[in-house]
N, C-alpha and C positions, 0 to 999 in steps of 0.2 A: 509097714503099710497096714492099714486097719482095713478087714474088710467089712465093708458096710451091708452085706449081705446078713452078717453074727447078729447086728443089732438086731432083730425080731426074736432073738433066741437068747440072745444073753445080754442081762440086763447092765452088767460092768463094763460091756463093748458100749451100749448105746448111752452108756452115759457119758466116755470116751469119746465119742463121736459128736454127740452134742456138741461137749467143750471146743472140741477143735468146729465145727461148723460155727458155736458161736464166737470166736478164735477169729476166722476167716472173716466174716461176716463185721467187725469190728473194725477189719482193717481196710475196709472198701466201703463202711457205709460215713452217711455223712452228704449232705445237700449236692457236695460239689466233687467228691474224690472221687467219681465213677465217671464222671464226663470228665475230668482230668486227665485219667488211665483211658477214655478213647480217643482223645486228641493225640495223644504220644503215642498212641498203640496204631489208630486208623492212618496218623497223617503224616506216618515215616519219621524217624531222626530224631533228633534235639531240635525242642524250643525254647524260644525267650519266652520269659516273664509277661511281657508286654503281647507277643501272640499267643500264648496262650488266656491273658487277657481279654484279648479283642473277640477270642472263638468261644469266650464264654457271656456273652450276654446278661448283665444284671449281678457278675459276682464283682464283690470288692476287691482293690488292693489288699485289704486285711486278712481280708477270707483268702484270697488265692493266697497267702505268703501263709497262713495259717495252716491251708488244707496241704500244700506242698510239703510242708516241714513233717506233719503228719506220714504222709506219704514217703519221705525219706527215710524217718525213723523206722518203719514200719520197714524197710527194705523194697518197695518198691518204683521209688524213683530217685534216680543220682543226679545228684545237682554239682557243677563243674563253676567253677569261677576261673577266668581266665586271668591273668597279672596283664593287663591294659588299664591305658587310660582313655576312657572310662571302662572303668571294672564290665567288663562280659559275663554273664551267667545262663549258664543251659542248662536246662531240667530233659532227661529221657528215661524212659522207662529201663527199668531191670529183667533179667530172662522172667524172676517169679512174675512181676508183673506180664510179662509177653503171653505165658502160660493162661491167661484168661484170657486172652485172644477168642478161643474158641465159645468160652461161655459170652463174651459181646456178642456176636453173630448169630447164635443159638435167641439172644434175647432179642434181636433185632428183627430172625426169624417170628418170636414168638409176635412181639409186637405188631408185625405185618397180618400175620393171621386174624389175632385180636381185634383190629382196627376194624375188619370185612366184617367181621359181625354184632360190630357196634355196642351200643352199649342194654348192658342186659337190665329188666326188670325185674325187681323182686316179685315172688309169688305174690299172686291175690293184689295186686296193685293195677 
């Protein structure tokens, strides 16, 4: 476990630290794979392809089947195909994904606060 306290004090912890925060950071950024991981995380269970789709506004077939696969590889979303006909496939999130649970709500916090006080002007303007 790294403690992220060292980083101010030692310069081989915080460059440690870095890597994995830019680590982290790689595997959740991206147009669409943050609203992906709140759809499976906020709205319970396994989804289809096509709902998760619909709960995204403006993103492509290409994109969702792009940003998904991203997100499998990455560990955190499991995609199921069922042997029917027509083929079933469910996407839900993984524990590592469940784990940022608390960082969505924290930003959602944040966001809410943000809002109330609008948008700020640069000095001297």
């Amino acid at each position: 476990m790294i403690d992220i306290n060292a980083v101010r004090n030692d310069p081989a912890v915080a460059k440690l630290v870095q890597a994995e925060f830019r680590r982290a950071v790689g595997m959740i950024s991206g147009r669409w794979k943050l609203e992906i991981l709140w759809l499976l995380n906020h709205f319970g269970g396994r989804r289809r392809f096509g709902e998760l789709k619909r709960g995204l506004p403006g993103i492509t077939q290409h994109m969702l089947t792009a940003q998904l696969r991203a997100l499998e590889k990455d560990g955190l979303v499991k995609r199921t195909v069922y042997a029917e006909v027509p083929p079933r496939v469910e996407y839900e999130i993984t524990e590592a994904a469940r784990r940022l649970r608390p960082i969505f709500v924290e930003i959602v916090q944040w966001a809410e606060e943000n809002r109330a006080a609008g948008p700020q002007k640069a000095a001297g303007s």
